[in-house]
VOGU-3710 file (C-alpha; in Angstrom, 3 decimals, decimal comma):
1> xxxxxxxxxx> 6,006/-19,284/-9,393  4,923/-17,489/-6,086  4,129/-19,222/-2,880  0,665/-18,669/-1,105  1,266/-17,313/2,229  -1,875/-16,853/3,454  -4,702/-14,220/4,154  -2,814/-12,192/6,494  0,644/-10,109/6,511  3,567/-12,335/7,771
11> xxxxxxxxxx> 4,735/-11,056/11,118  7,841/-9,749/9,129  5,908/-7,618/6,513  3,311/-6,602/9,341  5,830/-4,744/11,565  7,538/-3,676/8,958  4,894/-1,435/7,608  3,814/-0,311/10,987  7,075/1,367/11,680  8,249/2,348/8,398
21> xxxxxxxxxx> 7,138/2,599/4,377  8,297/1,137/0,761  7,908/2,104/-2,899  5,678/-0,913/-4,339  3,528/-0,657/-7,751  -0,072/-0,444/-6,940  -2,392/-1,752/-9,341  -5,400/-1,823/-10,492  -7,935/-2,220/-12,798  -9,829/0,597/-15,160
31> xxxxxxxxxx> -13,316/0,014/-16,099  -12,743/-1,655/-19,722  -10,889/-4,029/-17,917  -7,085/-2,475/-18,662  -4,962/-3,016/-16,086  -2,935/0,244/-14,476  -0,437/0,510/-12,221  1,559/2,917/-10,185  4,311/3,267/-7,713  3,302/4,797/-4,625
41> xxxxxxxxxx> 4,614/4,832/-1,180  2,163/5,339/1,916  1,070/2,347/3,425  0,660/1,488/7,351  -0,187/-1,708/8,674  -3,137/-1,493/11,193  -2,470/-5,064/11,565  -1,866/-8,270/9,928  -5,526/-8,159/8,119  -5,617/-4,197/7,217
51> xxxxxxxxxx> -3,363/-1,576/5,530  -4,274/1,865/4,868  -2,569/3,285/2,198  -2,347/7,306/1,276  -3,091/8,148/-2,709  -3,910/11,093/-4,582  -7,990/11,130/-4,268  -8,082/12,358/-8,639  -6,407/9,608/-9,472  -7,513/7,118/-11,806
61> xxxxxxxxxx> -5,728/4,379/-9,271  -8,354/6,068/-6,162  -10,964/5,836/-8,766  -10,262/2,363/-9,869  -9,769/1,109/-6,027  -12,862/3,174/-4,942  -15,234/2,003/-7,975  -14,155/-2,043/-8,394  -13,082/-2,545/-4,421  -10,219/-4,643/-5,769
71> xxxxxxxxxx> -6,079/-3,652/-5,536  -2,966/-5,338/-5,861  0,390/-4,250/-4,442  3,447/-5,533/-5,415  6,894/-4,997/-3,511  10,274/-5,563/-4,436  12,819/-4,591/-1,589  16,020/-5,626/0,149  16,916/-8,499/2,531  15,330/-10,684/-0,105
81> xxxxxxxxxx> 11,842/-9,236/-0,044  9,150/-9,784/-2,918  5,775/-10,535/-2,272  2,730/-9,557/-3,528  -0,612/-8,565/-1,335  -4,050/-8,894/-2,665  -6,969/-6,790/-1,099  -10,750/-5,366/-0,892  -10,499/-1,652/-0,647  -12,805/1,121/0,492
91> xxxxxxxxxx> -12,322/4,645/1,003  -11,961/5,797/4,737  -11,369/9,313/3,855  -11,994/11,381/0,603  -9,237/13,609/1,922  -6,364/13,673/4,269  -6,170/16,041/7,398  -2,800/17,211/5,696  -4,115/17,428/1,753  -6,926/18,143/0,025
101> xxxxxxxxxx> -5,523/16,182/-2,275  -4,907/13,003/-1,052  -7,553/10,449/0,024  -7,007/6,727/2,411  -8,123/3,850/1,108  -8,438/0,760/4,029  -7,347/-2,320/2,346  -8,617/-5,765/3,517  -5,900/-8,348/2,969  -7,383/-11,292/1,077
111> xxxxxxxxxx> -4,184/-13,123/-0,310  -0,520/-12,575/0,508  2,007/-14,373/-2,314  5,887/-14,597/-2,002  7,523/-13,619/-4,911  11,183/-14,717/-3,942  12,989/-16,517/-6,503  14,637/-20,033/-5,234  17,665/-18,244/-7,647  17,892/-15,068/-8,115
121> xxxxxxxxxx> 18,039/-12,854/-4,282  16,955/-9,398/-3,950  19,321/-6,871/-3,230  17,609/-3,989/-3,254  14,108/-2,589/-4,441  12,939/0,343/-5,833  14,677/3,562/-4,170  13,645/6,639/-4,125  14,930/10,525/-2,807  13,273/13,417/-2,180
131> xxxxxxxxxx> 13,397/16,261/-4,725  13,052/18,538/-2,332  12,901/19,449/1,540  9,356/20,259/1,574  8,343/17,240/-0,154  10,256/14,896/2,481  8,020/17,438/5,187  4,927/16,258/3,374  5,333/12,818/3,285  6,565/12,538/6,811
141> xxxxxxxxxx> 2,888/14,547/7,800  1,245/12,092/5,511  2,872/9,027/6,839  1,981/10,613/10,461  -1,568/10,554/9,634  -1,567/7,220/8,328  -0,067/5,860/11,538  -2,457/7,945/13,798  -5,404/6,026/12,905  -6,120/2,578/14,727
151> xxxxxxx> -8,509/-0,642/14,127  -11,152/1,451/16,122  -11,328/4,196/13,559  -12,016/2,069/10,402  -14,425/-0,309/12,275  -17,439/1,168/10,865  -16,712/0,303/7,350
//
């Protein structure tokens, strides 16, 4: 059973994502109520009430996020972390400076849960590598964007 840590990012997970990224399964939830998730990796922490995240702006997850305003993340990494953010999201843009093909949701933080285990510690979480060079170039430019946007620019939402 998780613990409730409130409806904010934990200092910890807060300046984590605003100097670096994870693989976490994003999920959401389709229209005939089936669930769907996904592992994806952009997120930035504005601050401890807002992420933006990166996502392909096609994809049913986008859709799903854009249509119910409703998205779960779920992280899994080492030095024992596990936790679990709920959030309200809206779209802030339809498409990246970098890709057509990739939108930014803004994600409201409305629940953050521990997942730890009192006996079981985590190691390590999902890993990934690049496949190539250029797509490492991408995602750094995405990630860039991501980070170049402040509480000012989503204020009007």
């Amino acid at each position: 059973m998780g613990k409730f840590l409130g409806d904010r990012l934990p200092e910890n997970i807060c300046t984590f994502f605003q100097g670096k990224t994870m693989t976490g399964i994003v999920s959401t939830v389709d229209e005939d109520g089936t669930p769907r998730g996904a592992p994806m990796s952009m997120f930035y922490a504005l601050n401890d009430k807002f992420m933006l995240m990166a996502a392909q702006n096609r994809s049913r997850t986008f859709k799903n996020a854009q249509e119910r305003g409703k998205i779960a993340l779920t992280f899994v990494g080492a030095g024992d972390m596990a936790f679990t953010v709920q959030a309200s999201a809206r779209v802030f843009r339809e498409q990246m400076q970098n890709s057509e093909h990739m939108g930014i949701l803004l994600l409201e933080i409305n629940t953050v849960k521990s997942d730890v285990a009192c006996d079981v510690e985590v190691k390590e979480g999902i890993q990934i590598t690049f496949r190539s060079p250029r797509w490492k170039e991408f995602a750094v430019k995405l990630l860039g964007e991501l980070r170049s946007y402040s509480l000012e620019d989503v204020s009007d939402l």
